[in-house]
N, C-alpha and C positions, 0 to 999 in steps of 0.2 A: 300401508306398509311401504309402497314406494313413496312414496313422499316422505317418509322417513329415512328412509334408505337415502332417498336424495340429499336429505337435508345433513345427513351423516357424513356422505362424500362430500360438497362442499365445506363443510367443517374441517373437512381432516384435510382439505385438497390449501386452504386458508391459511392451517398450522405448517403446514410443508414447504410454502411457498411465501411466509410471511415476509423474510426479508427481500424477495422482490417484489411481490406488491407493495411495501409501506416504499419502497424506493420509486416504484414509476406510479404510485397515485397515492401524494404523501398527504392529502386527506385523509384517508385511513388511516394512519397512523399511530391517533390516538386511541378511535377503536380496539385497533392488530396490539396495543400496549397496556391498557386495561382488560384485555383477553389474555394477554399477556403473566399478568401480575396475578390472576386466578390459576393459571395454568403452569403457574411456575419458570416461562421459557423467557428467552431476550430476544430483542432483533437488532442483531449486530448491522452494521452497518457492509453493504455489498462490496464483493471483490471477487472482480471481472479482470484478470491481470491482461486478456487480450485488449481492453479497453482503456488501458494505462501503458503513455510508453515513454521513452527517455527521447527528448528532442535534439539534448545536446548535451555536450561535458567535454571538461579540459582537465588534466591534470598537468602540474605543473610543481618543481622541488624549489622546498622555502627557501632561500638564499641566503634568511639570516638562523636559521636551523639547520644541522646537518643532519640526515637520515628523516627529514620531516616532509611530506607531499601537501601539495593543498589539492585538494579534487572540487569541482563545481559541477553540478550536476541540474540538468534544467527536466523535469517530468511532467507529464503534461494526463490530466483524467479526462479520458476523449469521449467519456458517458454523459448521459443526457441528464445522470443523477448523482449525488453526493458518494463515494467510494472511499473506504477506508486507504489509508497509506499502506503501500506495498513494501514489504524488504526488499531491501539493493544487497546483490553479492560482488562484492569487488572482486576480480584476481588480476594480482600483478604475475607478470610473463617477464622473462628475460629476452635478451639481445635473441634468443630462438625461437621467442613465442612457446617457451615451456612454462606454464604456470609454477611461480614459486611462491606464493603467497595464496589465500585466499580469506576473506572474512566475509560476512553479512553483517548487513545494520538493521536493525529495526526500526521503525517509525520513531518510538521515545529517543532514539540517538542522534535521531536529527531534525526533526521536530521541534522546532522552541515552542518552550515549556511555557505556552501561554493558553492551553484549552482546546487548540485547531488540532491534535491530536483524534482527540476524542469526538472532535465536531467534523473529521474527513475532508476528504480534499473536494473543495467545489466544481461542479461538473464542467467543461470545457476552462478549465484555469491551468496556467503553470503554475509550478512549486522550485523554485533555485532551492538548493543543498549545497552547503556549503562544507565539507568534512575536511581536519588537519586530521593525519594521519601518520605516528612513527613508524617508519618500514624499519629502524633501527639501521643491520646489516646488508640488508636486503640490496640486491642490486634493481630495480625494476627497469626495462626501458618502454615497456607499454603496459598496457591494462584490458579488463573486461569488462561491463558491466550486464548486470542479469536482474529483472524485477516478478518476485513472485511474491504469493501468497500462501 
């Protein structure tokens, strides 16, 4: 009965924990996914936002657009394993540092649209982002930037 009982909690401790074991021992992985496919579940891909962070970014207004910003954005996944793309919250601030704007982007906004979505960001790699953005009216004279999950 204990050896059942045993065998019960590693099962369930397996299901609980699958997307970080298929992340740090991706051997497993195709096991954890034909357990998977009987059990009905997925193993998304990890996000560790302490482990993801912005190295550097410039914003800067199009010159040959009025009301249009370019933002460059450099992120870097500082794990040791593949991690899904984080959303970025932008807010633009005025001349007082009051936020007057604010959005989020999700991965598919900036992401090109060639598959690395879905395949996450490689462990210790930068990722450039490159967003145009109409502020239209907006006055901005700085920004934030915020990376969550």
């Amino acid at each position: 009965v204990n050896l059942l009982l045993l065998l019960l909690l590693l099962t369930q401790a397996t299901y609980l924990f699958r997307v970080q074991i298929a992340a740090r021992l991706p051997g497993l992985k195709p096991a954890l996914l034909e357990a998977c496919g009987v059990l009905q579940c997925d193993i998304p891909l990890p996000q560790d936002a302490d482990l993801v962070s912005i190295e550097s970014s410039d914003m800067q207004a199009d010159p040959a657009h009025a009301g249009t910003i370019a933002l460059t954005i450099s992120i870097r996944n500082l794990a040791p394993y593949v991690q899904a793309y984080p959303k970025l919250e932008l807010t633009l601030n005025d001349i007082n540092d009051t936020p007057v704007a604010r959005r989020t982007f999700g991965p598919s906004e900036y992401v090109v649209k060639d598959g690395t979505e879905q395949s996450g960001m490689p462990s210790n790699r930068e990722k450039i982002i490159t967003l145009t953005i109409d502020t239209g009216t907006i006055k901005a004279a700085g920004y934030r930037l915020f990376l969550y999950y």
